[in-house]
ZADO-290067 format. One record per atom (N, C-alpha, C, CB): x, y, z; residue in three letters. Coordinates in steps of 0.001 Angstrom, whole numbers, plus 500000, padded with zeros to 6 digits. Each point is the difference from the previous one (the first is absolute). Last residue first. Glycine has a CB too. Example, Ala and Ser with C-alpha at 12.3 -4.5 7.8 and 13.67 -1.06 7.14 Angstrom:
residues 2
512850497750507080SER;500820501190500060SER;499230501090500730SER;501184499372497855SER;499106494908502075ALA;499110501190500000ALA;500900501200500000ALA;498108498827501246ALA;
end
This chain:
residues 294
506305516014496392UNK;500914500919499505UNK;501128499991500492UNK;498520501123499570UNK;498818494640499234UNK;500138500807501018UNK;500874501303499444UNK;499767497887501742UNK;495897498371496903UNK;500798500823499275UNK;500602501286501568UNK;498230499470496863UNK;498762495209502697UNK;500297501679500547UNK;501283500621499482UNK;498896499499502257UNK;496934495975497192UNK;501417500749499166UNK;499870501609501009UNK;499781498717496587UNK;497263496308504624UNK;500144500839499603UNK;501186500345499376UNK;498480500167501287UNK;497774496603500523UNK;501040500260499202UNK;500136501033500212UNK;499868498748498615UNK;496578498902504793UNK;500707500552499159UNK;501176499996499209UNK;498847500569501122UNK;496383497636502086UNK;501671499539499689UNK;500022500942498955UNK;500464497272500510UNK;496583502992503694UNK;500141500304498857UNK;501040499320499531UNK;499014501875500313UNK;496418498456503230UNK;501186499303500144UNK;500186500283498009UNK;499603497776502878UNK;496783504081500863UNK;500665500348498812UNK;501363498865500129UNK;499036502939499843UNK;495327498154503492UNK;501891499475500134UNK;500630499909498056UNK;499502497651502980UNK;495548504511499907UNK;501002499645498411UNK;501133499856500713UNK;499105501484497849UNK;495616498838504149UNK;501407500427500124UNK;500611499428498697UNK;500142500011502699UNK;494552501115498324UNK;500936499592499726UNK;501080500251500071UNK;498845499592499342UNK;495799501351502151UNK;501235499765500217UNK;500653499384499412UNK;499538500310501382UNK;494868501767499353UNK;500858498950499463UNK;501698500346500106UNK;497828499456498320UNK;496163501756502738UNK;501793500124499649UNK;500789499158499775UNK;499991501293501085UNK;494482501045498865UNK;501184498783499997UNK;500935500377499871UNK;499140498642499275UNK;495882503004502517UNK;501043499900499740UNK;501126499052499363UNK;498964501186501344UNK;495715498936498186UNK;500891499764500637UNK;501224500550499814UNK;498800498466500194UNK;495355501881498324UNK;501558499899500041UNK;500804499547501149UNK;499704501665498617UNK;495003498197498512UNK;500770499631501235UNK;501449500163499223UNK;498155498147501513UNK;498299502635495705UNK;500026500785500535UNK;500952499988501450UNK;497882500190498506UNK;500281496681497962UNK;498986500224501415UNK;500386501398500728UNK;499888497225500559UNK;502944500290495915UNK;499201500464499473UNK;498632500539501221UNK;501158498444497700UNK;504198501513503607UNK;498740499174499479UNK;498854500658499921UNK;500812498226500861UNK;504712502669500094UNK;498807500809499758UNK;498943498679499696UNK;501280502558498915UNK;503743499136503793UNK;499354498356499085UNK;498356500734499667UNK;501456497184501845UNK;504011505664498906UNK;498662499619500508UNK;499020498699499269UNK;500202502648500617UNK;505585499495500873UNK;499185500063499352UNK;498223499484500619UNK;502448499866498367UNK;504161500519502208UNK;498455500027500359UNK;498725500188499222UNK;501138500693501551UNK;504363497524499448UNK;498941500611499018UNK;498293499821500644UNK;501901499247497731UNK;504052500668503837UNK;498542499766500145UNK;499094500866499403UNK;500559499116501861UNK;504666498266498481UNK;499504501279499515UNK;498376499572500042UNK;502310500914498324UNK;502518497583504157UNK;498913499847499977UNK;499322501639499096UNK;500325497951502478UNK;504778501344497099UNK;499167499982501112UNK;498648499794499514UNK;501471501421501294UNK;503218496355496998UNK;499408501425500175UNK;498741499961500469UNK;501210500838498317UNK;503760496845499810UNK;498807500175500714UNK;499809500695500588UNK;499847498699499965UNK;504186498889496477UNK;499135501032500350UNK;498596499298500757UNK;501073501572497835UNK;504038496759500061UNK;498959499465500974UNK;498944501512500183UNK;501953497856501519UNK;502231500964494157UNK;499416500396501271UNK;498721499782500598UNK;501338501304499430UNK;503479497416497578UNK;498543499451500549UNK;499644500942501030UNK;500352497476499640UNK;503155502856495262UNK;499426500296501630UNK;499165499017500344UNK;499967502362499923UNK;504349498305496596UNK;499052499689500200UNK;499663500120501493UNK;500266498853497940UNK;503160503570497891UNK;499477499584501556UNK;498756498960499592UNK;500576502618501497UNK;503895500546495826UNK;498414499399499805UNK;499853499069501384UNK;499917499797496948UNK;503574504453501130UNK;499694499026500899UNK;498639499255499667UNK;501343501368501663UNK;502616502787496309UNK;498640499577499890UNK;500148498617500581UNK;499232501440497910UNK;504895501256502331UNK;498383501322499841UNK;498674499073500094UNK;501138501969497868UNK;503222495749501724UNK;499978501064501000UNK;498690500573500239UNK;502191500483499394UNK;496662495456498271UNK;501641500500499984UNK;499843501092500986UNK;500876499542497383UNK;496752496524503507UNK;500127499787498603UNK;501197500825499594UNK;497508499552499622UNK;500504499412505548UNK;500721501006499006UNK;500314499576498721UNK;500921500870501768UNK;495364497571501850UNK;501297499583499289UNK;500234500683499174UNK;499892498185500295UNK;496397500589504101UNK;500714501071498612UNK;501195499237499910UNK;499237502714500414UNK;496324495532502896UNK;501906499810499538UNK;500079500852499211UNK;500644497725499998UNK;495618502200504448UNK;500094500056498283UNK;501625499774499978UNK;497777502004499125UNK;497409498332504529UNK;500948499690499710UNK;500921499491498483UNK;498932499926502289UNK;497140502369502093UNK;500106498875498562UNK;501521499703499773UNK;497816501080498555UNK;497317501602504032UNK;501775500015499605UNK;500181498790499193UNK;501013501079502272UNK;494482503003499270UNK;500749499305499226UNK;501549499549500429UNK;498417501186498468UNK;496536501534503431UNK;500966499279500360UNK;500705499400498921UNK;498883499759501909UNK;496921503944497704UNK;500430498632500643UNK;501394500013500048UNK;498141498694499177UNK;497427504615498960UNK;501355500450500495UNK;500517498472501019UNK;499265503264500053UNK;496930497681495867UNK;500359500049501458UNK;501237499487500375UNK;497851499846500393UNK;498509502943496491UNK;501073499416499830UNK;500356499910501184UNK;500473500583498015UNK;494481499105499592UNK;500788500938501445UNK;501358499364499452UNK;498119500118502701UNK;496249498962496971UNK;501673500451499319UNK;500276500755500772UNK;500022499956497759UNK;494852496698502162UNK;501103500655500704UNK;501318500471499398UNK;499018498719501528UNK;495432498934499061UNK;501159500369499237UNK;500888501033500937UNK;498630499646497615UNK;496338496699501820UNK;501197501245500615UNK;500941500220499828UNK;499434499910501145UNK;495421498446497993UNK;501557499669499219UNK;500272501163501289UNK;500184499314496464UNK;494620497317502082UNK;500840501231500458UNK;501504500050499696UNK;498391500073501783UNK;496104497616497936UNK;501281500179499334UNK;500798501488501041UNK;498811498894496991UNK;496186497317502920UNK;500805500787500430UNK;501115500288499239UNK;499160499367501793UNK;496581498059497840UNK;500660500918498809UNK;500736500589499995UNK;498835500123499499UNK;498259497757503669UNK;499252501482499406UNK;501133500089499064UNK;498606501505502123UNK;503426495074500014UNK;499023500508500729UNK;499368501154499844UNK;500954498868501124UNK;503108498153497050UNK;498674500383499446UNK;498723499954500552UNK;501105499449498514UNK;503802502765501246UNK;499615498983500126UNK;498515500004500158UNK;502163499490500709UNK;503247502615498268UNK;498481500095499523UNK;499615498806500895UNK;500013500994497271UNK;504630502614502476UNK;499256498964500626UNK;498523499939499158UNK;501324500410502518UNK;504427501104496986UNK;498551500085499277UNK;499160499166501235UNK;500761499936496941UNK;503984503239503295UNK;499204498916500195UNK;498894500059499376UNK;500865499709501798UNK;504280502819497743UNK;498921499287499584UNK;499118499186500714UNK;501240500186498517UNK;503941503155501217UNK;498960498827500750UNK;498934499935499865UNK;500931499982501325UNK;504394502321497237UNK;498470500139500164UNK;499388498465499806UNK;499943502676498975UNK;505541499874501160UNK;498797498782500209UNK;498538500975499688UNK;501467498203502321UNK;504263502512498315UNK;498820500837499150UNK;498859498979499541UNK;501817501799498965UNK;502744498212504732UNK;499465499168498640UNK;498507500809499663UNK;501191497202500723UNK;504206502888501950UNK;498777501102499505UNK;499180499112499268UNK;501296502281499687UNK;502981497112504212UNK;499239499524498748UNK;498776500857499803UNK;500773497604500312UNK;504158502158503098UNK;498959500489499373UNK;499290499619498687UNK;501016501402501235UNK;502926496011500761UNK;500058501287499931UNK;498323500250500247UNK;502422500286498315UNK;502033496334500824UNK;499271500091500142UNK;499323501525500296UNK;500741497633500238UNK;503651498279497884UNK;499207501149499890UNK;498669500118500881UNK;501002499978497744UNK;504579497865500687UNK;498479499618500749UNK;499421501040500290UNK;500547498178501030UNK;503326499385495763UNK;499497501245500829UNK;498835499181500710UNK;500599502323498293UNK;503962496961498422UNK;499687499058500851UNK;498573501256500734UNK;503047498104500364UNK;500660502355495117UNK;499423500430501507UNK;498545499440500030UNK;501413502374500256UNK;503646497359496370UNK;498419499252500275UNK;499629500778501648UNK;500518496919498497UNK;503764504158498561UNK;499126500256499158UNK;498535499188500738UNK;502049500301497753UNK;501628499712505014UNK;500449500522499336UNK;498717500448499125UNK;502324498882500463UNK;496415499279503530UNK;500699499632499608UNK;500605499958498420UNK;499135499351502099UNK;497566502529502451UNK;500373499887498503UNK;501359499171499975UNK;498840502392499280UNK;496222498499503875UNK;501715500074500199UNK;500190499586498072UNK;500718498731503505UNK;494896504526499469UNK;500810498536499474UNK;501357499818499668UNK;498143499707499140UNK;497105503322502323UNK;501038499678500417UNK;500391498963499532UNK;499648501037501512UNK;496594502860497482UNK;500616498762499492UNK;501465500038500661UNK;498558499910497621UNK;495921502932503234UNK;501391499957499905UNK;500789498512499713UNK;499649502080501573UNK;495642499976496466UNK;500681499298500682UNK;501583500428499969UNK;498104498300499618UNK;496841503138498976UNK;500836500980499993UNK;500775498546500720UNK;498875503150500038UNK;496952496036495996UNK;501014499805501746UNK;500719500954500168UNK;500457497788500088UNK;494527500830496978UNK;501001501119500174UNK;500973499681501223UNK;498238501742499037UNK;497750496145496899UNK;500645499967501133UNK;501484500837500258UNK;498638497810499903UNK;495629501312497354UNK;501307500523500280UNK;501205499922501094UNK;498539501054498902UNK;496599497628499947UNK;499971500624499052UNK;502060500422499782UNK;496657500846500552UNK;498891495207501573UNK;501162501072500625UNK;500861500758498686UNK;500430498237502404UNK;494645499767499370UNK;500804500018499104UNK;501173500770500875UNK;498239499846497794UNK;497984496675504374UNK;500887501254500442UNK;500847500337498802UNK;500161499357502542UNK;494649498044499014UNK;501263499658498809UNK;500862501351500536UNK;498560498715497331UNK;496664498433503499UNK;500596500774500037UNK;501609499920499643UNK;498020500404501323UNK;496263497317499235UNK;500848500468499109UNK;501537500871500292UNK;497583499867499033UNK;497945497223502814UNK;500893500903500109UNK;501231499651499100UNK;499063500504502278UNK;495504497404498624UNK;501041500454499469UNK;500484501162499800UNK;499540498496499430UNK;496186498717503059UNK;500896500574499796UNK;501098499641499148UNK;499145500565501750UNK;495172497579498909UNK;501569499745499989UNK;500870501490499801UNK;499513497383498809UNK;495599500766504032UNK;500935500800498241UNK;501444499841500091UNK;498427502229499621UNK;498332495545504278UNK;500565499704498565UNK;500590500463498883UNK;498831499244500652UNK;499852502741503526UNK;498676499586499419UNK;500440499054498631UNK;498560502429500944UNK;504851498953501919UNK;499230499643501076UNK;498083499452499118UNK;501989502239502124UNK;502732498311494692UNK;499324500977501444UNK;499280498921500533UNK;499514502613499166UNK;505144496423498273UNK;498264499557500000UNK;499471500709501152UNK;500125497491499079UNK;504473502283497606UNK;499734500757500776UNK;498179499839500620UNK;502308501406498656UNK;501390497365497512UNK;499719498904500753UNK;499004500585501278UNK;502448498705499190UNK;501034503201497080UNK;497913500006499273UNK;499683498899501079UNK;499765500253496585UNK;504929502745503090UNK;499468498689500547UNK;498151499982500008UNK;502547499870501707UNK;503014502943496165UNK;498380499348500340UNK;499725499035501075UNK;499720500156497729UNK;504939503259500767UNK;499130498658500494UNK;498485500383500222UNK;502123498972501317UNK;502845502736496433UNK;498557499792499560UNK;499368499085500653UNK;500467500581498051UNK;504442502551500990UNK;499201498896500254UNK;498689500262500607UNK;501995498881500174UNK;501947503611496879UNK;498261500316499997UNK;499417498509500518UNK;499816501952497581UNK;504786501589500134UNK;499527498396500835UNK;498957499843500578UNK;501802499679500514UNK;502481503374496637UNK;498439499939500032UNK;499446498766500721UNK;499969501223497805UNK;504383502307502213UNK;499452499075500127UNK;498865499510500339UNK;501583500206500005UNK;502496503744498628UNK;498864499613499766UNK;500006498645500565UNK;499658501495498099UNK;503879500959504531UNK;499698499411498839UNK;498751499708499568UNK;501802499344500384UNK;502504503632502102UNK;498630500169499412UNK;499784498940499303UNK;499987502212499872UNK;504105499083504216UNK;499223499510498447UNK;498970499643499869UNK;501431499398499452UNK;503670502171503623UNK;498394500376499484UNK;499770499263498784UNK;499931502418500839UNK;504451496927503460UNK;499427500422498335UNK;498469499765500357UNK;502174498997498050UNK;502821501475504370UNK;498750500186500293UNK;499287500006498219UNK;500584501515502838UNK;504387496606500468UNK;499287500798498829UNK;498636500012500346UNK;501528499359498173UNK;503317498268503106UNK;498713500218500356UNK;499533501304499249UNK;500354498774502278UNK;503936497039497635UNK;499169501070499629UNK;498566500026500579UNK;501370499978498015UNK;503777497424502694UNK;498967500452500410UNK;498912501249499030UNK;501643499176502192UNK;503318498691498408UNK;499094499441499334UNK;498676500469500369UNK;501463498252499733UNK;501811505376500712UNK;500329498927500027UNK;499465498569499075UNK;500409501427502048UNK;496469502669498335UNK;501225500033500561UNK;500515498431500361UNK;499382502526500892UNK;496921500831495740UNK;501028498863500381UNK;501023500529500800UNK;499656498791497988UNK;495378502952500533UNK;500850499821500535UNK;500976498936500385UNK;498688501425500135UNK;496583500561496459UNK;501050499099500801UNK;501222500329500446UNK;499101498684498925UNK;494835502552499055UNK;502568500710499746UNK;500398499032500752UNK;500677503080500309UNK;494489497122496032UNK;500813500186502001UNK;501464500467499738UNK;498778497555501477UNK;495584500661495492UNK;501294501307500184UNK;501098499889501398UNK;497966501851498871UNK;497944495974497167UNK;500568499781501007UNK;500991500878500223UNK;499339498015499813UNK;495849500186497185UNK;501729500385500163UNK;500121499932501456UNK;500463501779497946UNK;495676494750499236UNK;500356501634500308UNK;501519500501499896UNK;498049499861501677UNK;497788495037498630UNK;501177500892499326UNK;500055501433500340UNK;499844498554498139UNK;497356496305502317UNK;500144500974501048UNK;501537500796499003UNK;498766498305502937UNK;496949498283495956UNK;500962500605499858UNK;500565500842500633UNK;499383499447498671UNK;497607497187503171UNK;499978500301498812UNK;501586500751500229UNK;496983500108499262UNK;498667496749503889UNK;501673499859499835UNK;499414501248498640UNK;501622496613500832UNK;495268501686504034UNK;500325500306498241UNK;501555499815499661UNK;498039501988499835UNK;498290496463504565UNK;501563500488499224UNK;499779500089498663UNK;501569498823501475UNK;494603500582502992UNK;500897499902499027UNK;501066500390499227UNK;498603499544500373UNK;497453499007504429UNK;501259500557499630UNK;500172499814498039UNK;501127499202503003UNK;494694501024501552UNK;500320499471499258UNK;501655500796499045UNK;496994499012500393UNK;497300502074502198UNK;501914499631500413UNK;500693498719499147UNK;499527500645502829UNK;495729501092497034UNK;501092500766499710UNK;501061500122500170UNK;498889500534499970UNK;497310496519501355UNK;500394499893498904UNK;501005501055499370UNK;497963498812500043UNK;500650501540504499UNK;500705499072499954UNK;500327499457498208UNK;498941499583502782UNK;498321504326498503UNK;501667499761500446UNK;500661499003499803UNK;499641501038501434UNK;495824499031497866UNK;500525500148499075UNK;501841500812500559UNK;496975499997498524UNK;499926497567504535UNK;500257499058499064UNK;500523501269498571UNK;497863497581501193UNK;501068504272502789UNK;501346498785500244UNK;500029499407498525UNK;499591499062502855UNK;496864503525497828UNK;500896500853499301UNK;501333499344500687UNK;498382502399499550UNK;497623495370500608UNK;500374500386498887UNK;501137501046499626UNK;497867499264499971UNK;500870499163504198UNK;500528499294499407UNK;500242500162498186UNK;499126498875502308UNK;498592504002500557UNK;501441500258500289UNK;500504498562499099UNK;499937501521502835UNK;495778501213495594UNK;500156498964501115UNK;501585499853500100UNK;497612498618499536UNK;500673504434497430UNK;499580500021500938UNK;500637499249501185UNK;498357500531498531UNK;502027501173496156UNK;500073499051500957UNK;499742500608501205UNK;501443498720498804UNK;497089504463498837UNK;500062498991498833UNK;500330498478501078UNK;501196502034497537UNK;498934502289504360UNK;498890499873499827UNK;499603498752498942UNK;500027502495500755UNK;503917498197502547UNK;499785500986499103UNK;498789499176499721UNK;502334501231499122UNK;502462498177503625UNK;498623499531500084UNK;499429501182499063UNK;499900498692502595UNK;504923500225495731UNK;499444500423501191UNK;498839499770499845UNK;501353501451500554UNK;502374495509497295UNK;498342500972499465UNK;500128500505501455UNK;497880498408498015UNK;507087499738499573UNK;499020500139500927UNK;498991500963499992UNK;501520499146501008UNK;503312497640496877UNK;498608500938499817UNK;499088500344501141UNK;499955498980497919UNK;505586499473499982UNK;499171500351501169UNK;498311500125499282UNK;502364501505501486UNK;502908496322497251UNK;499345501147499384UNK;498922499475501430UNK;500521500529496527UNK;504608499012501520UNK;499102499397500523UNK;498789501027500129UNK;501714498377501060UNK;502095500953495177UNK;499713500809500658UNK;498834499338501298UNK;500767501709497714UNK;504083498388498584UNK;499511499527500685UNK;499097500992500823UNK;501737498327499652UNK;501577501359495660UNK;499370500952501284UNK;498874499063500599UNK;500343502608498837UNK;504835497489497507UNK;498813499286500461UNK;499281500614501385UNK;501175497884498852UNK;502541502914496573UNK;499003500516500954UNK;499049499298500533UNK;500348501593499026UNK;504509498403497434UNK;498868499221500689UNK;499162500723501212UNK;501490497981499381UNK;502233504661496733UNK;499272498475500866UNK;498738499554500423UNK;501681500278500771UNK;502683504369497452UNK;498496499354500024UNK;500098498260500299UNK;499084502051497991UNK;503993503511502226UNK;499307498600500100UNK;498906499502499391UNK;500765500281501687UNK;503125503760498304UNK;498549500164499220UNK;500159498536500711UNK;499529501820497238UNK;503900502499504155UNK;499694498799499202UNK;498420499308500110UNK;502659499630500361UNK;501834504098501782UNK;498712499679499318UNK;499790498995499313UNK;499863501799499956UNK;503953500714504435UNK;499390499075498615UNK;498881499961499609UNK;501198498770500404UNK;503499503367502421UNK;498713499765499986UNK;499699499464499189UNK;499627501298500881UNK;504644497611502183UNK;499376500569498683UNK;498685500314499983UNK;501437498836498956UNK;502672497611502558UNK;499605501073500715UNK;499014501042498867UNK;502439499676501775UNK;500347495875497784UNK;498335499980500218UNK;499111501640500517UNK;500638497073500927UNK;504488500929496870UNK;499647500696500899UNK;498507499958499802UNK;502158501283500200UNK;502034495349498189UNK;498154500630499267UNK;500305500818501405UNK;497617497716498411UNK;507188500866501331UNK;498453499407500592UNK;499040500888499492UNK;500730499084502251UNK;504055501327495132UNK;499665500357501426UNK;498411499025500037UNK;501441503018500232UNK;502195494837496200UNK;499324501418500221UNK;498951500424501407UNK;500124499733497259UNK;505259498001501679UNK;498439499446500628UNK;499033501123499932UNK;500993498370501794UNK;503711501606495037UNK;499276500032501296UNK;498771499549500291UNK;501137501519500074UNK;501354495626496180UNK;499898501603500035UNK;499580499939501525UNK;499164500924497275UNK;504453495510501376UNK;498795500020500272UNK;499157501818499945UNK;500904497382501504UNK;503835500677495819UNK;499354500401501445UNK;498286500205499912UNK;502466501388500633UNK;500287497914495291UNK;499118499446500686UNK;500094499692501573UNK;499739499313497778UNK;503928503438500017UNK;498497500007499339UNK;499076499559500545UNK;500738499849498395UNK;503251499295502966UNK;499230501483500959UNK;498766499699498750UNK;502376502556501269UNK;500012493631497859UNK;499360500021501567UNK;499399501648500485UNK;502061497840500751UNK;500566501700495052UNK;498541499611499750UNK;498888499517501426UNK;501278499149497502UNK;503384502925502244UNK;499187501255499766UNK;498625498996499906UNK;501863502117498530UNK;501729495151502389UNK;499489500933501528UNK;498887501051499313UNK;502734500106501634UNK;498976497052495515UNK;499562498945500575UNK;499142501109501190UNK;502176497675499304UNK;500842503819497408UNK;498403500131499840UNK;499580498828500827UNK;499786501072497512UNK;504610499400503594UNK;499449501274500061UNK;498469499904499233UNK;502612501173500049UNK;499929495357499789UNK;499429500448501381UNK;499565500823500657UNK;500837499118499934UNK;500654499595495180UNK;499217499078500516UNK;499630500534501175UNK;500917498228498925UNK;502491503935499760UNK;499003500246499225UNK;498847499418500477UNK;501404500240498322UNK;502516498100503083UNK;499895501021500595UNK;498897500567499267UNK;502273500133500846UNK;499186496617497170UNK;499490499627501516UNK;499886501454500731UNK;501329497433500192UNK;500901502829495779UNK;498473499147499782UNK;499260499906501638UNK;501098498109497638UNK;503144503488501478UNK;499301501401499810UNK;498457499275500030UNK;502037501730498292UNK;501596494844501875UNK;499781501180501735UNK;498998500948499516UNK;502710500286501162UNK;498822497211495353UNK;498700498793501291UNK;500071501001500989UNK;500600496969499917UNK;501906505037496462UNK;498926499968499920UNK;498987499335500599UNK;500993500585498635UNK;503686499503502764UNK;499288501336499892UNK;498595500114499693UNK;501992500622499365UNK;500055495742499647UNK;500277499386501311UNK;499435501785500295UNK;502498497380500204UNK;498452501982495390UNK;499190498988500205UNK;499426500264501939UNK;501598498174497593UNK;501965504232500377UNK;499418500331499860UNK;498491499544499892UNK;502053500804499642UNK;502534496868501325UNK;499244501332500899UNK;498791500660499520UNK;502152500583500604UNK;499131495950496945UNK;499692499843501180UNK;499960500694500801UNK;500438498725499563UNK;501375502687496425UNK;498923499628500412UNK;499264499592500496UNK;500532500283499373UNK;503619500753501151UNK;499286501070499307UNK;498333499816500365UNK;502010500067497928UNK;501475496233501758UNK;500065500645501389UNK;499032501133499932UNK;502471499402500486UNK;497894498888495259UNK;499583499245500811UNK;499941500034501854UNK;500687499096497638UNK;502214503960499068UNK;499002499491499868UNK;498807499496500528UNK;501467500088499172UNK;502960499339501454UNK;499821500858501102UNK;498743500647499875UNK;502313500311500259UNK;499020495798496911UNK;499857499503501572UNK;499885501623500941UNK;501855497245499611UNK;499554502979495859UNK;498644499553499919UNK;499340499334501555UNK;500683499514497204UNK;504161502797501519UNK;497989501129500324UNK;499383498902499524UNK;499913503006499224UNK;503629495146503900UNK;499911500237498216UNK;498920500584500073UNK;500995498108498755UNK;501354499867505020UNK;499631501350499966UNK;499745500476498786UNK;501129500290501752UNK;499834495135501032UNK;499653500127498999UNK;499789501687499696UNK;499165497411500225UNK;504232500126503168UNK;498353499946499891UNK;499790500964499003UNK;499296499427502406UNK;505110496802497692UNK;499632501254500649UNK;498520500646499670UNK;502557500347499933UNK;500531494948501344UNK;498900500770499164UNK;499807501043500363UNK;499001498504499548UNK;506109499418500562UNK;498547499847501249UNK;499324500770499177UNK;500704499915502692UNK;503944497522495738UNK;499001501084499815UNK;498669500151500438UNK;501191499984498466UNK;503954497200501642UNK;498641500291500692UNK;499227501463499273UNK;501132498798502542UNK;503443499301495922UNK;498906499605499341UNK;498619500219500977UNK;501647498285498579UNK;502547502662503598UNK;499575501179499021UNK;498911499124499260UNK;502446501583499620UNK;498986496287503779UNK;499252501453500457UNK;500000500281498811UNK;500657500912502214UNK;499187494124497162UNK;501209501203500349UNK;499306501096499897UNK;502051499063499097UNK;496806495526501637UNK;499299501135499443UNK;501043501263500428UNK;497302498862500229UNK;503654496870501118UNK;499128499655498815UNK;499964501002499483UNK;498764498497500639UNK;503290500981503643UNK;500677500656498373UNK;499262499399499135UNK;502423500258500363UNK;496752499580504405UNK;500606498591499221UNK;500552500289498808UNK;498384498585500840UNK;499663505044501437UNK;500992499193501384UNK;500799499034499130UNK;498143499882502310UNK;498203502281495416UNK;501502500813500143UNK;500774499420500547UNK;499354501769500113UNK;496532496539500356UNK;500563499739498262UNK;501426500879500005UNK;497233499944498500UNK;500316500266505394UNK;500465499023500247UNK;500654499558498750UNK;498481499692501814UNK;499011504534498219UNK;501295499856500440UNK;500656499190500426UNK;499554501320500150UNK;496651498601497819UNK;500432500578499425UNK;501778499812500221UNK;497494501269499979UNK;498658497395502607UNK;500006498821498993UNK;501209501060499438UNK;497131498404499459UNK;501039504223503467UNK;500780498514500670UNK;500420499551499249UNK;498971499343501378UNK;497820503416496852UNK;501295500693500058UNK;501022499147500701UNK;498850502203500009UNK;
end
């Protein structure tokens, strides 16, 4: 515009031939204004669209709630089975009697009657309790019945009287069954509990001796049943599979009291003797199991 009016100053250029541009307002330029607005409307309705499912797809995938902690509290049933192993040491002894006589002889067949063995077999049954949770902590009480068959067996054909005959003893403790009432303390951690158990033990035995030897042809036995009432603890993990149903494994330690069988030795001469005899049973078990809680 400087330039303009210096052309005026010098008279090159005369006001009236000036004609300054004027801005374009033809409907095809107001048009085009039109539409750029309406362009510039549609990036706003876009973005704004955009952020709004941006936020609804963040509530969507929110994390769901935390479902509450297994509760352990409850009663329960369920079926085991495993390993059974029974241990037994064993005793014998003749009172004086008309068959042996001499004391050393009746040392010497004591002394062949002492002696230990173990069996192993199947050990299976059920099981019943309730539990209490507090915090991490549960304590509870459970019962269980299990068949188990086991039957160790010691000999010893080494036995030499005083006149040379030889002795042999025979004896053996079956055991037919095993029974615990135990209380269970242990800690958990959400679906796994940690325990430790002990209690009362029941085992349903019977006891066997054979003797022969061959002074007139001798023979005799003593025997014994009874269920006897011992000591058990041990210790086990469970694990909640789902609410209601858990599977475990156990070890337990059982022992129990001296059981004494008595009996008589007969030879062909008509001479007798008393005999007796003794065995204890120690039980060691590993188990599986499944408990179903209500």
């Amino acid at each position: 515009m400087r330039h303009v009016q210096e052309y005026f100053h010098l008279g090159i250029i005369a006001p009236e031939d000036f004609d300054p541009p004027t801005p374009d307002v033809s409907p095809t330029a107001a048009t085009k204004l039109r539409a750029a607005d309406r362009i510039a409307v549609a990036l706003v309705m876009l973005a704004c669209s955009s952020a709004i499912a941006s936020a609804a797809d963040m509530v969507m995938k929110a994390p769901p709630p935390k479902a509450p902690a297994l509760s352990w509290s409850g009663c329960y049933v369920g079926v085991n089975g495993g390993l059974g192993v029974s241990g037994s040491d064993f005793t014998s002894r003749v009172d004086p009697g008309t068959h042996l006589i001499d004391p050393a002889d009746l040392a010497t067949v004591g002394a062949t009657g002492i002696g230990s063995a173990n069996d192993n077999g199947f050990i299976g049954g059920g099981q019943a309790g309730c539990n209490f949770q507090t915090g991490a902590f549960v304590a509870g009480i459970e019962g269980d019945w299990d068949y188990f068959h086991s039957n160790p067996t010691f000999t010893n054909p080494n036995g030499v009287l005083g006149t040379g005959d030889t002795v042999t003893v025979t004896q053996s403790l079956r055991t037919n069954s095993l029974a615990t009432i135990r209380p269970r303390l242990g800690i958990v951690s959400d679906r796994s509990l940690i325990y430790a158990t002990g209690g009362v033990a029941f085992a349903k035995v019977s006891y066997t001796q054979s003797y022969t030897d061959t002074l007139n042809a001798a023979s005799g036995a003593a025997a014994a049943s009874s269920t006897l009432v011992g000591w058990t603890a041990g210790a086990g993990w469970e694990w909640a599979w789902t609410d209601h149903v858990s599977v475990k494994t156990e070890y337990l330690f059982a022992k129990f009291p001296t059981l004494n069988g008595l009996g008589g030795i007969v030879d062909n001469a008509g001479g007798t003797n008393t005999l007796h005899g003794t065995a204890d049973v120690t039980i060691q078990t590993v188990r599986l199991g499944v408990n179903y809680r209500f």
